[in-house]
N, C-alpha and C positions, 0 to 999 in steps of 0.2 A: 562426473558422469550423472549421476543422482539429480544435479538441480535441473540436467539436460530433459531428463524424463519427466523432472515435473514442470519444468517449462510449457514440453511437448503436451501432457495431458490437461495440462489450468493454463492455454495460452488465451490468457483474461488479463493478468495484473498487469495495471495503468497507472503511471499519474504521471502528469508533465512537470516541471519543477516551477522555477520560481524566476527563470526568464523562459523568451520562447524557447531556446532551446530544454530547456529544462535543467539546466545548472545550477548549484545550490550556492549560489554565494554568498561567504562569510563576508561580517564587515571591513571594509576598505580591502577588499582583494582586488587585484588586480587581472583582468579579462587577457586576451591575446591580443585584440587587441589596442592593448592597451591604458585601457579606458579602467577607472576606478569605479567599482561595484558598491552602493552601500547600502546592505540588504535588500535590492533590488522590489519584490515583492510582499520577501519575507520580512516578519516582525518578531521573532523568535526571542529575543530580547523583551519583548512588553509583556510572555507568556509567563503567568506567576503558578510556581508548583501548588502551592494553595489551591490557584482554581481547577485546578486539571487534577491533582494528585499524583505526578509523573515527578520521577529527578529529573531536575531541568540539565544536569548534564548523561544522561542516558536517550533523552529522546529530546529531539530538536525539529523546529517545526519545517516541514517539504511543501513547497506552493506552488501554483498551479497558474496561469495566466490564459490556456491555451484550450479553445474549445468550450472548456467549462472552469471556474475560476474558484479554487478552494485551496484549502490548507491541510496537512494531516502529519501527524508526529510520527518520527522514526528515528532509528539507532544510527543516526547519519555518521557518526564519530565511527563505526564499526562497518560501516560499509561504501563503497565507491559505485556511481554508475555506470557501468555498463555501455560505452559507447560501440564496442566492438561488433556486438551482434544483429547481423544483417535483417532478419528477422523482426527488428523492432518497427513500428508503425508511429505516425504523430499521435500524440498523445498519448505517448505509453514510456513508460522508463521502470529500466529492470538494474538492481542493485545486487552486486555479490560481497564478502567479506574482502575487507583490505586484505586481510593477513593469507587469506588462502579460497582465492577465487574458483577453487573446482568443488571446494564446499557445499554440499547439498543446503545448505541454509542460505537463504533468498526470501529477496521482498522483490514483488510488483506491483507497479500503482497503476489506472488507468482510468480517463475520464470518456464517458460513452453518451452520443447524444440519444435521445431515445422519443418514441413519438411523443404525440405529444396527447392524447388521450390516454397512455400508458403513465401518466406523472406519479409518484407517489406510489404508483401499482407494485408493493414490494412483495404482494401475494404472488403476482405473475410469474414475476423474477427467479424470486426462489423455486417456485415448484421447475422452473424451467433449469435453472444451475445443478438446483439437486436432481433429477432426472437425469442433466446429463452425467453426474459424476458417479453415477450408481451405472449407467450404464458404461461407462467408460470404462468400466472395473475397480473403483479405489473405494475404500473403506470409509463409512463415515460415522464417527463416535457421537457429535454434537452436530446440532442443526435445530435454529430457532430463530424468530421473526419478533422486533422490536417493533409493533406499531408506531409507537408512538416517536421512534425516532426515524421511522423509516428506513429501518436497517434486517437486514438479516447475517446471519452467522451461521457458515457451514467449515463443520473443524472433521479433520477424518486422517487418512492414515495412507499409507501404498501396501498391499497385502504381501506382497514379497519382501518388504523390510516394514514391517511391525515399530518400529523404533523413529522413524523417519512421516513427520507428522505436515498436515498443512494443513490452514486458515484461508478462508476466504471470508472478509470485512465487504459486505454493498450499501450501500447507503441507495435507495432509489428515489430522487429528489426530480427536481427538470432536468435531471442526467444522473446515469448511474457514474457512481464515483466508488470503484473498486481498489482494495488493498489485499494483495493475494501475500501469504508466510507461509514459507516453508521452512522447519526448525528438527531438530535432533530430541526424540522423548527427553534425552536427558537433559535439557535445557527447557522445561517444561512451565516453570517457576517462576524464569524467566521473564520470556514471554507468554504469561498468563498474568502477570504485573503490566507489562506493555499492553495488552489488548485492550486491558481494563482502562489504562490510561486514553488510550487510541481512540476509543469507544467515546469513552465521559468524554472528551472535547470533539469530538468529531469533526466533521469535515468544510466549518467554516473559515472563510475567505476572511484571512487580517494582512489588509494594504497598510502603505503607508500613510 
């Protein structure tokens, strides 16, 4: 129920995967059909935890071919996407837990084309997200702007459940490329190790 409402109030989180449809495949998986997958887009294999600082088996790299063409790390071993929900747009892909899909803990990725005298413009962005998430009712602890990466970070709360936290990651490049999380306070540690990782490598495109 929980991930439903923060769906409904952050419906933002995008990323397409790593064919067009946005599928993540592993090496030599096999498609419907079919056809042999070998790493399609992704290069997750060539990612060294050295340069990221991430364990390479907690987050694995999600790509993007579609719209706009990037990379971004996530808990893929911990979570399934989300074909079911009618709701979903091209370029967007919404992720629940394997083990218990009604789990308020959720990621969404999504790639935004955007004008094009707005490039880079991550001043605009944010005052515009955070505006709306203040007005929307939801609680925000953290909110701050990365010039120099082109990034902003808006982290906050749902006011009826104090414990039940979410993340918004934007990158505003020649398209915003959002990372929406939504996680449990008590998993905090967690994913505050993740963001950090998510962050330092952020959202470039590795083909093969």
């Amino acid at each position: 129920m929980f991930s439903r409402i923060a769906i409904v109030i952050l419906a933002v989180f995008v990323l397409p995967g790593c064919d067009q449809k946005g599928k993540y495949y592993r090496s030599s998986q096999e498609g419907s059909s079919g056809r042999t997958y070998s790493k399609v887009d992704s290069t997750s294999h060539d990612v060294k935890p050295s340069e990221t600082g991430f364990n390479e088996k907690d987050l694995q790299l999600f790509c993007n071919n579609e719209i706009a063409p990037y990379c971004v790390l996530l808990p893929l071993h911990e979570f399934t996407e989300d074909y079911n929900d009618a709701s979903v747009v091209k370029a967007q892909h919404k992720f629940l837990l394997k083990q218990d899909s009604t789990n308020f803990t959720s990621i969404e990725v999504q790639a935004f084309t955007i004008d094009k005298k707005n490039y880079y413009n991550a001043q605009l962005f944010y005052k515009r997200d955070k505006n709306d998430i203040e007005e929307g009712g939801l609680g925000i602890d953290t909110a701050y702007i990365d010039e120099a990466n082109h990034l902003y970070v808006i982290k906050g709360y749902l006011p009826n459940y104090m414990n039940m936290k979410f993340v918004q990651l934007n990158w505003i490049l020649e398209d915003k490329i959002a990372v929406y999380l939504n996680y449990d306070e008590k998993d905090e540690a967690l994913w505050k190790g993740r963001m950090a990782a998510i962050i330092k490598r952020g959202v470039a495109f590795s083909g093969q």
